[in-house]
C-alpha positions in Angstrom: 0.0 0.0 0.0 1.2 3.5 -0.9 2.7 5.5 2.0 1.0 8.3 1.0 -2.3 6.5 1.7 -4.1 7.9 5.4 -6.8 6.6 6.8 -9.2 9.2 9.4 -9.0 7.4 13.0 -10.6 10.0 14.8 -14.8 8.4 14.0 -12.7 5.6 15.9 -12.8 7.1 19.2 -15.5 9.6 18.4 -19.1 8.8 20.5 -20.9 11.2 18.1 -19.8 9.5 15.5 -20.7 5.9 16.7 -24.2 7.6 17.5 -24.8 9.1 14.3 -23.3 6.2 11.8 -23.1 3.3 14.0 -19.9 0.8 14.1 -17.3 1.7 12.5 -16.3 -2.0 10.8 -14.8 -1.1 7.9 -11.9 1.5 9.3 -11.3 -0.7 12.2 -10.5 -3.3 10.0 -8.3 -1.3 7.3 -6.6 -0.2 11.2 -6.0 -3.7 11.9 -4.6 -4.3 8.2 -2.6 -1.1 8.0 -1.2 -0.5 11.4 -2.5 -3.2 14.1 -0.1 -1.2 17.2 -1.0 2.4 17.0 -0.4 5.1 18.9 -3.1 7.4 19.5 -2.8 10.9 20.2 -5.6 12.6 19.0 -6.6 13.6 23.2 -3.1 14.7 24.6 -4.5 14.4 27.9 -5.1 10.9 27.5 -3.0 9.0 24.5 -3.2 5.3 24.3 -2.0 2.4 21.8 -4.5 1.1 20.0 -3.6 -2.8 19.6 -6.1 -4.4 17.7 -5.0 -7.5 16.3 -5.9 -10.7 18.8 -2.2 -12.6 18.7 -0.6 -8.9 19.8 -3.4 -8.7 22.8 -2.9 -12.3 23.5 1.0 -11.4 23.5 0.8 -8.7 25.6 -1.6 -9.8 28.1 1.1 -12.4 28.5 3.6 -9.9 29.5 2.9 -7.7 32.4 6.3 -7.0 33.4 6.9 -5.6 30.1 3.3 -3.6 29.5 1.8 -1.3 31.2 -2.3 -1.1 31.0 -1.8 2.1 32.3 -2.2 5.3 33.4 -6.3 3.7 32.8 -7.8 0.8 32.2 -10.9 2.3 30.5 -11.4 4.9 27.1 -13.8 7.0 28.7 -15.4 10.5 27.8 -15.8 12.8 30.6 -17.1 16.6 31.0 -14.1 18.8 30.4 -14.0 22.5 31.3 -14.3 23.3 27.3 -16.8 20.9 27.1 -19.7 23.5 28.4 -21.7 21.3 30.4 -20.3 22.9 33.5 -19.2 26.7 34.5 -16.0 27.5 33.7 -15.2 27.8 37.6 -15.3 24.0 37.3 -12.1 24.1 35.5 -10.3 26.4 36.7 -6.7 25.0 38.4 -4.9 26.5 41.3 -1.0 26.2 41.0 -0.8 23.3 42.0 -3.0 22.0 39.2 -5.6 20.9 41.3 -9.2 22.8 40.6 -9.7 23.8 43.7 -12.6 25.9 43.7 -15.0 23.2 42.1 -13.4 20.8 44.9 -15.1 23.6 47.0 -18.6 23.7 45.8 -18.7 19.8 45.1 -17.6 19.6 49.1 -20.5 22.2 49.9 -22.9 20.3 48.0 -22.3 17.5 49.3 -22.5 18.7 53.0 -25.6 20.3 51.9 -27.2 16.6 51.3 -26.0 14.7 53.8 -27.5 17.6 56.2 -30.6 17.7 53.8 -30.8 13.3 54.3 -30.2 13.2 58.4 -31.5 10.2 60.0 -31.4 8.2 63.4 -28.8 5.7 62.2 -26.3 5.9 59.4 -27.6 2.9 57.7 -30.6 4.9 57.3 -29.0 8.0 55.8 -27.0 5.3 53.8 -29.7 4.0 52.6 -31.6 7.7 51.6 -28.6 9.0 49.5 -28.3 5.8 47.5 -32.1 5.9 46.6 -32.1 9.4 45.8 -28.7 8.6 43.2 -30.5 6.2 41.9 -34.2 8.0 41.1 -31.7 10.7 40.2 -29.9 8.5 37.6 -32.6 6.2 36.0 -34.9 9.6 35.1 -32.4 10.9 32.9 -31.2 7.4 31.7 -35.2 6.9 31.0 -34.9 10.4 28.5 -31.4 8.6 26.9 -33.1 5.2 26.3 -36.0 7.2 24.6 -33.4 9.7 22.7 -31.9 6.7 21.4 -34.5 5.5 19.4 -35.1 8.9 18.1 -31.5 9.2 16.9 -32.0 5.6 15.1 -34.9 6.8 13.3 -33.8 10.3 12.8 -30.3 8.6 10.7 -32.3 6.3 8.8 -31.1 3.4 10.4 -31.8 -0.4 9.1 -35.2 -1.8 9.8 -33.6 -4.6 11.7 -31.0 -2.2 13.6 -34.0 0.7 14.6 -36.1 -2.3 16.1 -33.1 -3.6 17.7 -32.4 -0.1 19.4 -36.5 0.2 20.4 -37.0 -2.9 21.6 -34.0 -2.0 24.1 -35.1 1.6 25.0 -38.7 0.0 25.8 -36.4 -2.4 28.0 -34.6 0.0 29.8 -38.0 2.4 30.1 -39.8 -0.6 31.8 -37.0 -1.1 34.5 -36.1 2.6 34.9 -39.9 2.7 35.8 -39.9 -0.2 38.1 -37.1 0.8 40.0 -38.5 4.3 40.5 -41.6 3.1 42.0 -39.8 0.1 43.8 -38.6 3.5 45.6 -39.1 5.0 48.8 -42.1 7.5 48.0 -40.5 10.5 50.0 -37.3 10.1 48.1 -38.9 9.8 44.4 -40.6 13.0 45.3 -37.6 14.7 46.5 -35.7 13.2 43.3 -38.6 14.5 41.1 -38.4 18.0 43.1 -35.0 18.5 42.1 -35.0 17.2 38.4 -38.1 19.9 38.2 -35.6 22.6 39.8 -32.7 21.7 37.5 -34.9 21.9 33.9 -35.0 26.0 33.6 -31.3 25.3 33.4 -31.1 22.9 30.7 -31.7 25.9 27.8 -28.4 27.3 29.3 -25.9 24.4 29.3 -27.4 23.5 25.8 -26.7 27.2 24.4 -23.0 26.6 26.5 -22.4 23.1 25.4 -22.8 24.1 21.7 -20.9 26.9 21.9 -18.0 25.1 22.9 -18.9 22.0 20.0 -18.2 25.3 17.8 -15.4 26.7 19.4 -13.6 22.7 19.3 -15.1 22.2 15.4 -12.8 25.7 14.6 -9.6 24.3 16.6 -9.8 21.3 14.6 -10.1 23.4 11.7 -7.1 25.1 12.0 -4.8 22.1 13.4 -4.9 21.2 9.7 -5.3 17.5 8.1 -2.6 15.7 10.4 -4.3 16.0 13.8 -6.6 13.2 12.7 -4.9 10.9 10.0 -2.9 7.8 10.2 -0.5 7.3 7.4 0.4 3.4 6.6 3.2 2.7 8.3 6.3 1.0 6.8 8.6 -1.4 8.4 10.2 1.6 11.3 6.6 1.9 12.1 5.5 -1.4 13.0 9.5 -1.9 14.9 8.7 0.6 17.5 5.2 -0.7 18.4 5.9 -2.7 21.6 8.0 0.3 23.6 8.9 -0.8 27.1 
């Protein structure tokens, strides 16, 4: 193959892009073809190698003196400060690199619920903060279940694939449901109280959120082709894919 041939990686490791298009066969098997051990570096925060042949994962996972899993286990996508979905204050670092002043207000939020969910023992307060995390999760996750079949149907997705993708919304709907009103009643209406106190702030973290999609989309703009292509390696490439 021509060394002048790329291939995009970033749909790869792009949710939107799973979302929008589904699974991305075809690229990750041109990756596996064209350069199995890859580095990725597309986050700088959090570069990985991509090894995505079976014998190379076999032969590493044979190896753990000489591989490092490591500094995570997991590809994960998590709210950044450019991200939008929280103030700015969120992100902002003291010297020490540590953001101290959403430490802070996480802390105070925190002492506000546990003062908010007193009780006679501690297995009972225990007990009144997990069923409030948990009405607190499964509404939202409830809305996602639901927005998923919309996004299906909204791409044009295969029959077959959209009534895969319902037939698990309705799924997760049904227990979301159950587990709400498995719930204590005062806790469910406490949850429901503060969803219903969050919404008048959902217009402004959407108008923040897609701000900052637009201020990323002109970064990548101007980091030219390079940030996101992969160029078929030759023989140097593949001998420096197993650093120690």
């Amino acid at each position: 193959m021509a060394a002048a041939e790329s291939l995009r990686i970033s749909p790869l490791i792009d949710p939107d892009h799973y979302a929008a298009h589904g699974y991305p066969h075809e690229l990750w098997t041109r990756l596996r073809r064209e350069d199995p051990v890859h580095r990725v570096e597309q986050n700088p925060e959090m570069p990985f190698w991509a090894i995505t042949k079976h014998a190379d994962i076999g032969a590493i996972g044979k190896a753990p003196d000489k591989f490092l899993n490591g500094p995570t286990l997991l590809i994960r996508t998590e709210p950044q400060p450019d991200d939008g979905m929280f103030p700015q204050i969120f992100g902002r670092l003291n010297r020490h690199g540590v953001p101290g002043p959403g430490l802070v207000i996480v802390g105070v939020l925190m002492t506000i619920v546990l003062f908010a969910t007193m009780s006679p023992t501690i297995a009972d307060q225990f007990s009144r903060i997990i069923d409030l995390a948990v009405i607190l999760i499964v509404i939202p996750y409830i809305y996602s279940a639901v927005a998923m079949v919309k996004v299906a149907f909204d791409h044009g997705l295969p029959p077959r694939t959209f009534q895969t993708y319902k037939w698990i919304a309705i799924a997760a709907v049904i227990y979301c449901l159950w587990t709400v009103i498995g719930g204590d009643p005062s806790t469910v209406v406490n949850a429901m109280v503060a969803l219903l106190i969050s919404v008048p702030l959902y217009p402004f973290f959407l108008r923040s959120m897609e701000a900052a999609a637009e201020r990323k989309r002109a970064r990548s703009g101007s980091a030219g082709p390079d940030a996101t292509t992969l160029k078929a390696p030759g023989a140097a490439g593949a001998s420096q894919a197993f650093p120690q």
